[in-house]
N, C-alpha and C positions, 0 to 999 in steps of 0.2 A: 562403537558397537555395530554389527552386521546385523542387517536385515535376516532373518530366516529365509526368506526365499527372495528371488529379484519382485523388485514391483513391477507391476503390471501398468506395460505401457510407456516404460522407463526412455526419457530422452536425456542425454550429457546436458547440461546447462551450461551456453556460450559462457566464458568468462570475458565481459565488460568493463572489470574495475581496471585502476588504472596501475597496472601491474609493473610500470616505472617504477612506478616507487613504493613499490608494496613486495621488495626484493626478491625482483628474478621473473616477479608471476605467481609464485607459490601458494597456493588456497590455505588459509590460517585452518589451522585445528577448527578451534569455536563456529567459522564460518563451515566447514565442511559437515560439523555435527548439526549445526539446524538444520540446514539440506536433508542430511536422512533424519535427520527427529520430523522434518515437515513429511519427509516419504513414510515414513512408519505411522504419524497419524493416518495420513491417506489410504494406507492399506488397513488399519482398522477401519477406518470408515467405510469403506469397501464391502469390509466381511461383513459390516452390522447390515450394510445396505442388503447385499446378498442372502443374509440371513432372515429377512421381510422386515426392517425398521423403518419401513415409510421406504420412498420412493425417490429418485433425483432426474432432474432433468437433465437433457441434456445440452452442453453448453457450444451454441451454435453460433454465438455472433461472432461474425469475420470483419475484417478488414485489412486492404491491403497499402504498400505504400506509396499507389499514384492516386488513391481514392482522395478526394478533397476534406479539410483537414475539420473543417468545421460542420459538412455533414457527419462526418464520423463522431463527432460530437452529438451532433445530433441526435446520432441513431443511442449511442450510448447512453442518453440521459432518457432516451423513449424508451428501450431495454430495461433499464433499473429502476425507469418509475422515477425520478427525479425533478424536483419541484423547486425552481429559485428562490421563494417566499422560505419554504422549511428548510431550507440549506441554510440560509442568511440568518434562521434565527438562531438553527444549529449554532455558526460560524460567530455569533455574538456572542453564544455561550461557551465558547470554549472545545467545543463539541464537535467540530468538521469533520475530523476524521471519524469519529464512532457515526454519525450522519451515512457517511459514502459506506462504512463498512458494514450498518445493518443491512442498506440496498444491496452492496455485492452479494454477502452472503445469502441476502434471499433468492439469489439464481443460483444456487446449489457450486459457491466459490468456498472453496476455502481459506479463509485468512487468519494468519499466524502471526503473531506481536515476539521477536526478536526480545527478551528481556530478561531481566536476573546482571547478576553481579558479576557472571560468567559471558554474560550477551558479549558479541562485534563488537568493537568499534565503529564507528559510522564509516572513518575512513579506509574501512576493510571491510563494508558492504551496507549498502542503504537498503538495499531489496531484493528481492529475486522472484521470479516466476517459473511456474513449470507448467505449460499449457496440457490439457488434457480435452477430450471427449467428455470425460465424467470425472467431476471433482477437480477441477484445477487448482493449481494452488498461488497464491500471493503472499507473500512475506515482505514486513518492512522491522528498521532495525527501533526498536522500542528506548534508544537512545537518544533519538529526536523528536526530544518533544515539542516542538515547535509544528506551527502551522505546516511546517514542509510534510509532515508526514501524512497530509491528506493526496498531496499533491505525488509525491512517490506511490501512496497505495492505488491513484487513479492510471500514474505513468506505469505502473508492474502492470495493471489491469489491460491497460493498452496493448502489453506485449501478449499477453491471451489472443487476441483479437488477431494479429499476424503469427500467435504460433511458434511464437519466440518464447526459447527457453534460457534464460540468463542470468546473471548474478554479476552487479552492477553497486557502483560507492560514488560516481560523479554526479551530479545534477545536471551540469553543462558537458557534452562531449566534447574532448579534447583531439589534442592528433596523437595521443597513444591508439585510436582507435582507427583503423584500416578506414576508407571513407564509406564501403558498403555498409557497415555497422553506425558511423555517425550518423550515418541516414538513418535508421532506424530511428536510432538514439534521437535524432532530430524530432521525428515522426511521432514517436511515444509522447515526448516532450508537449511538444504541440496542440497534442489530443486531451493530454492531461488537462494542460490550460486552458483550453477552450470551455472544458467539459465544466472544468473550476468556475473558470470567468467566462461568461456567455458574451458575445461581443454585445448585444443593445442595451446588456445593464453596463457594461465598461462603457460606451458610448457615453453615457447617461452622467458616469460618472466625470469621465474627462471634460464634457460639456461645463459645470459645474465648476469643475477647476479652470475653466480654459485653458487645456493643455490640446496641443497642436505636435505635426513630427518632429518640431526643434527642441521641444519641450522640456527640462528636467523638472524634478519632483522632489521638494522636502522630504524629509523625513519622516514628520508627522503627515503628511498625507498618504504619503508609501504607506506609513503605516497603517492611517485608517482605512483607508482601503486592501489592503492585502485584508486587516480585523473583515469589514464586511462579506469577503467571500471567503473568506475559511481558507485563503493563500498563504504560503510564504513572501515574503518583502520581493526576492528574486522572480520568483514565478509573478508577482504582479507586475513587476515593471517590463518582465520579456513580455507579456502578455501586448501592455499599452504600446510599448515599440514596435510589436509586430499587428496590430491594429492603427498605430498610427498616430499615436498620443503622446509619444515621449522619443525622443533622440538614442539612436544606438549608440552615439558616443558618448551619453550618460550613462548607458547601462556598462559601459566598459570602464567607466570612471566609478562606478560602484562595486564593479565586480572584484576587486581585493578584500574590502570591507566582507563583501555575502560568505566570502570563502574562512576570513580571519571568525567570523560568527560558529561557519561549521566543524573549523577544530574546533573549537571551544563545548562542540556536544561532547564531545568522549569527554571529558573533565566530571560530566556527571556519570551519576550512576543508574545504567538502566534498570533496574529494579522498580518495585513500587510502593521503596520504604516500609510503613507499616501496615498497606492495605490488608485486609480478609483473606483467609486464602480462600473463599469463592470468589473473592474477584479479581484476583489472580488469575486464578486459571481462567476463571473467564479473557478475560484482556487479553493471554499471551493465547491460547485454544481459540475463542471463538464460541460466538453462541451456538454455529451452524453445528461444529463436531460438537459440542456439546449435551447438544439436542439429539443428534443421533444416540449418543452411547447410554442417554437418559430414559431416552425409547426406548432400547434393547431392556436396560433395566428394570424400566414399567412392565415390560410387556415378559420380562423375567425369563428373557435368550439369552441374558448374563447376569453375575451373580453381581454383590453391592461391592465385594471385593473385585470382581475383574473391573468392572464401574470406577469405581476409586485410582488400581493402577491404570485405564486408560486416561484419564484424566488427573492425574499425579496429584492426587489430593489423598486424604484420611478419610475413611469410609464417613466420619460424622461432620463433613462437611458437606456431604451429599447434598442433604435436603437443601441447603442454601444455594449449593449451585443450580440446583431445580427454579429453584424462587429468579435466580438472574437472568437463568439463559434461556428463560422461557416467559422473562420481562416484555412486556411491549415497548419496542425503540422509541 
């Protein structure tokens, strides 16, 4: 489906998958349709903004890639309002990534959940970013449900910050990628994990284990620790390596295993089985767009039927989505 008119503000999105072996390069149908279904949200949200439904800031936090990796952490957790005590409780319940995704969305982001039975594959796209002035957008793929997908919705949020507009399926940059772009790639990575894993509580934690740079890591540690910060097993162990905890030739002695883990996401199904359809739309929308088009609603700039189709639901699930997306986190 075509947009009605271009969007506003429109940039190509670098292609970073790894197009080896995703034959030739070719952008899969399914991946190219979230792209414009995430651009056509965007331009609704727009008009309702335009239209007086409330107000959005503007999104200004920068970063570049000689800046240092762990202030940029810094600044991103001072930005979002981010607290290691409510991430950790988050991150014990299950909960990491709806954690980082209420904060993004409260700085006027918007984040879209890749899902349905139609969704990517993982290995035809984990994420994508489209950086904007106003209303950027994040997407990750709603097939990973694992801990990773805290860690990708922080690594897309990254590429906001440089301005990077991209659509990406590695976790690790390979050498399909030019070396200007692994940089990035590197950089994102980086920031994600920091933001994840703060180094005094990693400290804290390798102390505990006595783990040193030679270091390797059972299994069940890996994992209680990645459970504690709301990580993926990968992203905790590059973490302690590049902090100083754990051996790089462990982490290369693990890395077949991390990757045999992430085929094994496509196998499921990203849907969400028998959920509601208000929390549905919520999960794959977003509280933030939802709140907009809810606004217009109230505020009756649009009717219960335009309401419904921007948020592809039945008019008589309205009021429920009222009740979710205007839940307190």
């Amino acid at each position: 489906m075509l947009l009605p008119k271009p969007p506003r503000d429109f940039q190509p999105l670098r292609d970073f998958r790894r197009i080896d072996e995703l034959g030739g390069g070719a952008m899969p149908a399914r991946v190219a349709f979230e792209i414009r279904q995430a651009q056509e949200r965007r331009e609704i949200a727009l008009d309702l903004l335009d239209d007086g439904a409330g107000g959005s800031e503007a999104f200004t936090l920068r970063a570049a890639l000689t800046d240092d990796v762990e202030a940029v952490a810094a600044k991103v957790c001072k930005f979002l309002g981010a607290d290691f005590a409510d991430q950790s409780r988050a991150a014990r319940r299950g909960l990491a990534f709806a954690y980082w995704r209420d904060l993004i969305e409260s700085k006027d982001v918007l984040v879209f959940v890749m899902a349905g039975s139609q969704a990517p594959k993982v290995r035809e796209v984990r994420g994508f970013a489209v950086p904007f002035d106003r209303l950027p957008i994040v997407a990750v793929n709603g097939r990973d449900k694992t801990a990773g997908r805290a860690f990708t919705l922080l690594h897309e949020f990254a590429h906001l910050l440089l301005g990077t507009a991209v659509v990406e399926n590695a976790v690790q940059p390979g050498p399909w990628l030019p070396p200007a772009e692994r940089k990035i790639e590197r950089f994102c990575n980086a920031v994600a994990a920091a933001v994840l894993i703060p180094a005094d509580e990693a400290a804290k934690i390798a102390r505990l284990r006595d783990k040193g740079p030679t270091a390797a890591w059972a299994d069940p540690e890996l994992d209680a620790t990645a459970e504690m910060f709301g990580a993926s097993r990968e992203a905790a162990l590059l973490r302690m390596v590049k902090l100083g905890f754990a051996a790089q030739r462990f982490y290369v002695h693990k890395r077949k295993a991390f990757e045999a883990e992430y085929e094994r996401l496509d196998d499921r199904v990203a849907g969400e089985g028998f959920a509601l359809p208000h929390l549905t739309m919520v999960g794959r929308y977003g509280k933030s767009f939802a709140r907009l088009v809810l606004n217009s609603y109230r505020e009756r700039r649009i009717t219960m039927n335009d309401a419904a189709a921007y948020l592809n639901i039945q008019a008589k699930h309205i009021s429920a989505v009222e009740k979710q997306a205007f839940r307190a986190a």
